[in-house]
C-alpha positions as CSV (number, residue, x, y, z in Angstrom):
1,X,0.0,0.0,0.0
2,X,1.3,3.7,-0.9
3,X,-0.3,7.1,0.0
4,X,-0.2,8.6,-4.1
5,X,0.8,12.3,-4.5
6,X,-0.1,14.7,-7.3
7,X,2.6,17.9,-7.2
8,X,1.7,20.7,-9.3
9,X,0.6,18.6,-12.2
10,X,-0.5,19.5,-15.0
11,X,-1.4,17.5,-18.7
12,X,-2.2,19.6,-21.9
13,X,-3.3,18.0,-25.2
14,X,-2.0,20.8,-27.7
15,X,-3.1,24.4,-26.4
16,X,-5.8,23.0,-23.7
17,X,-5.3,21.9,-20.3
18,X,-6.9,19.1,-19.3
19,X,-5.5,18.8,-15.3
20,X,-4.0,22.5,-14.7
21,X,-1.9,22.5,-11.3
22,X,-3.1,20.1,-9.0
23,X,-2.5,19.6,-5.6
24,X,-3.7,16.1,-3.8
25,X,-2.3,13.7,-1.7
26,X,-3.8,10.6,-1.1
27,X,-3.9,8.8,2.1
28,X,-2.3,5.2,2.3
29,X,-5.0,3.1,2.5
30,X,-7.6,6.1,1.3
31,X,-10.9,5.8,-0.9
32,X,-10.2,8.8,-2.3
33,X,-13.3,10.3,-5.2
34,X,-12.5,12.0,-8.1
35,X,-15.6,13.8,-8.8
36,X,-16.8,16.1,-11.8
37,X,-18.6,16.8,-15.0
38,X,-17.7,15.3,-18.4
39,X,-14.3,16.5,-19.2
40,X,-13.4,18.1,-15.8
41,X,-9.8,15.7,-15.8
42,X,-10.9,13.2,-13.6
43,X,-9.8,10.3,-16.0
44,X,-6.9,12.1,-17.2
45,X,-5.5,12.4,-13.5
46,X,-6.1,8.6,-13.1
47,X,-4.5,8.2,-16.5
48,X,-1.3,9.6,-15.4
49,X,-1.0,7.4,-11.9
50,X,-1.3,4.4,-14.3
51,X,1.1,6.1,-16.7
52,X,-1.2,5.9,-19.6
53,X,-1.0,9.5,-20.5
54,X,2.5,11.4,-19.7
55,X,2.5,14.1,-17.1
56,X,3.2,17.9,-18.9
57,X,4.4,19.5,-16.1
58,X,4.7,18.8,-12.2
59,X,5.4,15.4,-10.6
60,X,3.5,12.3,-9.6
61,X,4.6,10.0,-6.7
62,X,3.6,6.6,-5.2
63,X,4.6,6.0,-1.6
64,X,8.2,7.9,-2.1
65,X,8.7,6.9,-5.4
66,X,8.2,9.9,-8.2
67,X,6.8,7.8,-11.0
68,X,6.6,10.2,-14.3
69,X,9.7,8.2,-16.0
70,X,7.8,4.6,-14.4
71,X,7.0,2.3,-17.2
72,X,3.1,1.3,-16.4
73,X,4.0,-2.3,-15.8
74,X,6.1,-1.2,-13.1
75,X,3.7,0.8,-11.2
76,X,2.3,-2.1,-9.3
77,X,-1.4,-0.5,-9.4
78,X,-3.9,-2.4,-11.0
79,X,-6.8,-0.4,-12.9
80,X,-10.3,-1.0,-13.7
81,X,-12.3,0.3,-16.2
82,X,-15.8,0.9,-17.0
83,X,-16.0,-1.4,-20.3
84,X,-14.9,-4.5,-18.0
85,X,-11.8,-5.0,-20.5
86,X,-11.9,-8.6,-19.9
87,X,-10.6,-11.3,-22.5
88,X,-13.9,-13.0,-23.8
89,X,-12.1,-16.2,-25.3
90,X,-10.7,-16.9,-21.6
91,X,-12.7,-18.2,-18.6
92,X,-13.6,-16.3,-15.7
93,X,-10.5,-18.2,-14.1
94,X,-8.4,-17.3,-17.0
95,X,-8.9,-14.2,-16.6
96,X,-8.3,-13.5,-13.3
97,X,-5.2,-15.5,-13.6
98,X,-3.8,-13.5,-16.5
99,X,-1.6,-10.9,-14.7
100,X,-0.1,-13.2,-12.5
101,X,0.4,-15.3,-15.6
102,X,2.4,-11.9,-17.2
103,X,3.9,-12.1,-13.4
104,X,5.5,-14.9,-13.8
105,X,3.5,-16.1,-10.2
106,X,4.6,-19.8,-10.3
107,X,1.6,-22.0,-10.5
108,X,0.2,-23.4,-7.3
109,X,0.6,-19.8,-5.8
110,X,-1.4,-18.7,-8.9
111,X,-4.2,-20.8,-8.8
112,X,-4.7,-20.3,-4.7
113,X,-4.3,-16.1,-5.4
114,X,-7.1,-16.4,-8.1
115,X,-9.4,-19.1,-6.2
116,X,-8.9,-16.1,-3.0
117,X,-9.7,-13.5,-5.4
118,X,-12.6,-15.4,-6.9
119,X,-14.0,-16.4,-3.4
120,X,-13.6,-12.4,-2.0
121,X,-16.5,-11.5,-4.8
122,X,-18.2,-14.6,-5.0
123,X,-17.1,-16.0,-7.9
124,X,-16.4,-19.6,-7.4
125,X,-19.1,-20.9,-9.3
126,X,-18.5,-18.7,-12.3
127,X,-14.8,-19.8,-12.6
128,X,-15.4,-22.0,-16.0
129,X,-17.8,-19.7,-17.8
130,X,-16.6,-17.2,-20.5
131,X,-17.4,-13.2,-20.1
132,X,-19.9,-14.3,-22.7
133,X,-22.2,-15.9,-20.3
134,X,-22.0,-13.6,-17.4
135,X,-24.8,-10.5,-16.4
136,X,-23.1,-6.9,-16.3
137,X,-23.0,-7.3,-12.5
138,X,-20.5,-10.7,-12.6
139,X,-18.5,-9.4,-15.3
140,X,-17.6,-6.5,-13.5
141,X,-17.0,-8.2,-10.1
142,X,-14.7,-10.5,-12.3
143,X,-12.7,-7.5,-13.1
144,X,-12.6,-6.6,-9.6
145,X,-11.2,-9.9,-8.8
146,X,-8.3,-9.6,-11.6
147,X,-7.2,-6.1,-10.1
148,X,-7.0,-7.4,-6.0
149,X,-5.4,-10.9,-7.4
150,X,-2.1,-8.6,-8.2
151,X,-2.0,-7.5,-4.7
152,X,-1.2,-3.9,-5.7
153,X,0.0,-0.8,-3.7
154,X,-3.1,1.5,-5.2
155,X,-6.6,0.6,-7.1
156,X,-7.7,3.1,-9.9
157,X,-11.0,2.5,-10.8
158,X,-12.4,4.6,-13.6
159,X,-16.1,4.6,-13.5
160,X,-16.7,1.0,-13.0
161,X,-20.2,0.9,-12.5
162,X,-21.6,3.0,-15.5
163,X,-22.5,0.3,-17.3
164,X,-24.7,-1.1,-14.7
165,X,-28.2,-1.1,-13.7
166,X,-29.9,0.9,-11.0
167,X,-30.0,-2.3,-8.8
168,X,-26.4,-3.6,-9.5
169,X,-25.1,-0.3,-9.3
170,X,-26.4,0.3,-5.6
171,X,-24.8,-3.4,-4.5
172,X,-21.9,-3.7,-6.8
173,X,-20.9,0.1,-4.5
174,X,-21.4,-1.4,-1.5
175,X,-19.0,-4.6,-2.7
176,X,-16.5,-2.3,-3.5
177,X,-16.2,-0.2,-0.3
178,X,-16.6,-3.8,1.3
179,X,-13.8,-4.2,-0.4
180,X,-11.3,-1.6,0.2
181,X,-12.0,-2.0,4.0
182,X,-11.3,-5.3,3.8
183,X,-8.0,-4.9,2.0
184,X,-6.9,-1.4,3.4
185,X,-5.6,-0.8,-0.4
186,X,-5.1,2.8,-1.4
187,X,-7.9,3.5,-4.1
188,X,-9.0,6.1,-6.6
189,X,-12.2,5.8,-7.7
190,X,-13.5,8.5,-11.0
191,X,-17.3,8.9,-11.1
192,X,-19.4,11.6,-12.1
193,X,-22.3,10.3,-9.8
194,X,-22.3,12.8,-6.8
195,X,-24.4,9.9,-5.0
196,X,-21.9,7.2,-5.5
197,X,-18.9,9.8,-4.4
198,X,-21.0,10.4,-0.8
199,X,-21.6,7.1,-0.6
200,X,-17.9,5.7,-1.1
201,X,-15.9,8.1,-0.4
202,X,-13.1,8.7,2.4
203,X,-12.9,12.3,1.1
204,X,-13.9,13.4,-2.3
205,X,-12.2,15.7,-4.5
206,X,-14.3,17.9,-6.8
207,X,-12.8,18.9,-10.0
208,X,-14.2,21.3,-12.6
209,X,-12.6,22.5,-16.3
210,X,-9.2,20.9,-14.8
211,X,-8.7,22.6,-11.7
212,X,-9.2,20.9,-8.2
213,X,-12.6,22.8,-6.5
214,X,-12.3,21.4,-3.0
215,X,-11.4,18.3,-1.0
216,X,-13.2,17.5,2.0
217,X,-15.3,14.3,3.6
218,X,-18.5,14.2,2.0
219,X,-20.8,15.8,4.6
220,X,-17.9,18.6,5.4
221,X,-18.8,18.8,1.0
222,X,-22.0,18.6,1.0
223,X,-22.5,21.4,4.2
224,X,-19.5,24.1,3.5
225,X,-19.3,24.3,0.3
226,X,-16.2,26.2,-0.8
227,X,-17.9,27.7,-3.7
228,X,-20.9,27.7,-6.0
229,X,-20.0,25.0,-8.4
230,X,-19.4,22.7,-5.2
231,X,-22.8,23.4,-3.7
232,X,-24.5,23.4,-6.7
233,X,-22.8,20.2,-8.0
234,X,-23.1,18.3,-4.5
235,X,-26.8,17.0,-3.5
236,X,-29.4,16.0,-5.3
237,X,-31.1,18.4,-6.3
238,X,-28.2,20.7,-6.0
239,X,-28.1,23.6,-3.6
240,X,-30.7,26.5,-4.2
241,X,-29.1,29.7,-5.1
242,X,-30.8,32.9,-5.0
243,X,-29.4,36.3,-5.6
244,X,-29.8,39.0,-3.2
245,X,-27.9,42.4,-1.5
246,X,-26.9,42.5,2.3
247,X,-27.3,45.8,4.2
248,X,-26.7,45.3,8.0
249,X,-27.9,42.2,9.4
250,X,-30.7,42.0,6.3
251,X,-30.5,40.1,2.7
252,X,-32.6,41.7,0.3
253,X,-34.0,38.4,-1.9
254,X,-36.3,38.4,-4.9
255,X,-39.8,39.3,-2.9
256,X,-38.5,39.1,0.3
257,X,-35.9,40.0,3.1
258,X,-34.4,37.1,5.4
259,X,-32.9,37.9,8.7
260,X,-29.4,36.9,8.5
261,X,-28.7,34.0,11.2
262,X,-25.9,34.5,13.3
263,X,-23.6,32.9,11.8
264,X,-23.7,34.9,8.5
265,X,-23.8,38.4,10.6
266,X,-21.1,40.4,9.9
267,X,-20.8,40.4,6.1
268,X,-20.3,43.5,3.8
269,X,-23.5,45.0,2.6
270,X,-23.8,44.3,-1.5
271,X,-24.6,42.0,-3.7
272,X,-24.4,38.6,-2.6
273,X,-26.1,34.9,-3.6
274,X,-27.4,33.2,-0.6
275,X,-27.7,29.8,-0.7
276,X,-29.7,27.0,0.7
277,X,-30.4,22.5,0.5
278,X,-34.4,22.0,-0.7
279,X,-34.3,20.0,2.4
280,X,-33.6,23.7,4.3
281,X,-36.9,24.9,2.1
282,X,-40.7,24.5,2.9
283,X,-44.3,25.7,1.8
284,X,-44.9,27.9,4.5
285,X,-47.8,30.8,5.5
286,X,-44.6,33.1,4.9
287,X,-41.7,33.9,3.2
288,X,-40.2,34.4,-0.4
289,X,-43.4,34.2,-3.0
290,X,-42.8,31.8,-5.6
291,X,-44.9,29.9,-8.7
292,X,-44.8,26.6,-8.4
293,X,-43.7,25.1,-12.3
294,X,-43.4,21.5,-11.6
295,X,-43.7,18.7,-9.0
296,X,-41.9,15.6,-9.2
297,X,-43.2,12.8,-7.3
298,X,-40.4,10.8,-6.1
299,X,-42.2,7.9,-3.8
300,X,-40.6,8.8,-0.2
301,X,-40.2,12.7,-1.0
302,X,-41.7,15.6,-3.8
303,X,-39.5,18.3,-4.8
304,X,-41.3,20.9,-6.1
305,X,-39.6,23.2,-8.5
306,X,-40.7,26.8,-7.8
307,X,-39.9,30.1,-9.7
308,X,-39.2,33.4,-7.6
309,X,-39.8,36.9,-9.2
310,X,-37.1,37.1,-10.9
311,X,-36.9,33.6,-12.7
312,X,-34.8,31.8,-10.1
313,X,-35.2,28.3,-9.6
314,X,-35.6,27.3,-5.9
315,X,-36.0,23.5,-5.5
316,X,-38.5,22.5,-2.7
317,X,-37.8,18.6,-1.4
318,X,-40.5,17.7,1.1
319,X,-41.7,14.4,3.1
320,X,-44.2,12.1,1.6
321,X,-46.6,12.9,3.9
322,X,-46.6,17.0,3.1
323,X,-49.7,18.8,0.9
324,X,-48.5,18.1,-2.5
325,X,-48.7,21.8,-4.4
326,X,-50.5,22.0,-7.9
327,X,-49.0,23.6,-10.9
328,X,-49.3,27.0,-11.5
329,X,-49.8,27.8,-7.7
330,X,-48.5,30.9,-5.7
331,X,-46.8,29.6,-2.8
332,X,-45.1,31.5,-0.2
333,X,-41.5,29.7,0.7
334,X,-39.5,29.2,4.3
335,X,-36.5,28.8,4.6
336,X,-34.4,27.4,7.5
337,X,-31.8,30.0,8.1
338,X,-29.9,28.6,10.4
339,X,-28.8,26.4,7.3
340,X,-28.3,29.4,4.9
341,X,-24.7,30.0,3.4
342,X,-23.4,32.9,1.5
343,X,-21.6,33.2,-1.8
344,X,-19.6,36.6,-3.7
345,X,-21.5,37.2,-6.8
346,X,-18.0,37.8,-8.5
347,X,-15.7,35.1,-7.5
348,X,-18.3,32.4,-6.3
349,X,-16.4,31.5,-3.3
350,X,-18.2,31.0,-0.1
351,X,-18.1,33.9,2.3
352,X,-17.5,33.7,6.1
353,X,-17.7,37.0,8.3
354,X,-14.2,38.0,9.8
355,X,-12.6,35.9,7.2
């Protein structure tokens, strides 16, 4: 096991920077997310740990080891990907054996590692069929196995359940964090399923156009925010975002004032975008009037999606058991303030008085 250390890296293909100076260190023995949109640099970071794509500028290590100049095969991480890559002329025991076989494990060793391997996901009755023959779910855990049967110092995983269904997404997650307890293996995992990051994740780190946004534990994410890409990004429905001006102790909001809380006295009067969780939101008597422009009924909670006077979107999420709103309605929303955060219009960043 080896803690892994981006230093300033960077990777450009021609005039565009796909990672641009990044800082992370990764725990030994840390689930660490990558997190983003499409084309953020997630993958390309993992790339460059596995030595698949050179680094442009900065250095990455493993344990003490700087590793730009590694050859791949001497990395000792093992990678899986979201297409499976498995070998679909070899059996399932075949193909967990194969990089021991490029190893050089001697035999008997081999087929105990790949029996261990095959046993740890519950593959022992799958050994003789072809990838051919096996659900999403098995073909994945069956690249699983071939990764942990190398016994490697770090696990990259690159969006390995993307192919999967609902169902076998939500237990082939909770196999995987199984998993890495179990093992203690450093691991990178890339997704850009906010749910599967706060699920999995030791800490997740949030990436957006190549730049690192934040990296925090997912709660300390999902609750402080370092700016409004994070907050918005985080949660599902993302946090609520309304524009507004300060003036003393006040905030001015579309329809409405809102006495600051406590916790957000203190901050220069101006422009400012307050924001708040549709779990922090609720049809009240009072409050900021809104239209109500859709309601999605999602079983155990509603959200209903609510314009403000201005055409801000505020996202309501409330218990089954609440007065479901019709379209078209004028509806009055609370808000909890004690859960309200603050944002500068210009540079996004979350705001905190005295700071």
């Amino acid at each position: 096991m080896a803690r892994v250390t981006f230093d300033g890296v960077s990777k450009s293909f021609g005039g565009v920077a796909a990672v641009d100076d990044l800082d992370l260190c990764i725990a030994d023995g840390e689930l660490m997310v990558l997190l983003g949109p499409s084309g953020c640099g997630k993958t390309t970071a993992l790339r460059m740990i596995a030595g698949l794509e050179d680094v442009t500028a900065g250095t990455v290590s493993i344990g003490d080891a700087v590793v730009n100049d590694v050859e791949p095969k001497d990395r000792d991480v093992a990678m899986v990907f979201q297409s499976y890559a498995l070998y679909p002329h070899m059996t399932v025991r075949r193909n967990i054996e194969f990089p021991l076989r490029q190893q050089r494990v001697p035999g008997e060793e081999r087929v105990r590692r790949a029996r261990d391997a095959a046993s740890t996901l519950g593959l022992e009755d799958l050994l003789d069929r072809k990838p051919g023959q096996l659900s999403g779910g098995q073909r994945q855990r069956v690249a699983l196995a071939r990764a942990i049967v190398r016994e490697p110092k770090v696990f990259l995983m690159d969006e390995p359940l993307s192919n999967l269904d609902a169902t076998l997404r939500v237990q082939t997650r909770a196999d995987i964090v199984s998993l890495q307890r179990r093992l203690g293996t450093t691991t990178i995992y890339v997704t850009h399923d906010q749910v599967e990051a706060m699920t999995m994740g030791h800490r997740i780190a949030v990436l957006r156009d190549g730049r690192l946004q934040q990296v925090a534990p997912p709660q300390e994410l999902y609750e402080r925010p370092a700016n409004t890409f994070v907050a918005s990004f985080l949660g599902s429905p993302g946090m609520n975002l309304v524009p507004s001006v300060i003036d003393g102790d006040v905030a001015t909001v579309p329809g409405a004032r809102i006495d600051l809380p406590a916790h957000l006295r203190g901050l220069r009067d101006g422009p400012t975008t307050i924001g708040f969780r549709p779990e922090a939101a609720s049809l009240a008597p009072s409050g900021i009037p809104a239209r109500v422009d859709l309601v999605e009924l999602l079983g155990a909670e509603t959200h209903a999606i609510c314009s403000l006077q201005d055409g801000t979107h505020v996202v309501v999420r409330q218990g089954h058991r609440a007065v479901r709103p019709d379209l078209g309605d004028h509806v009055t929303i609370g808000v909890d303030t004690a859960e309200l955060l603050a944002f500068d219009t210009e540079s996004c960043e979350r705001l905190d008085p005295g700071k």
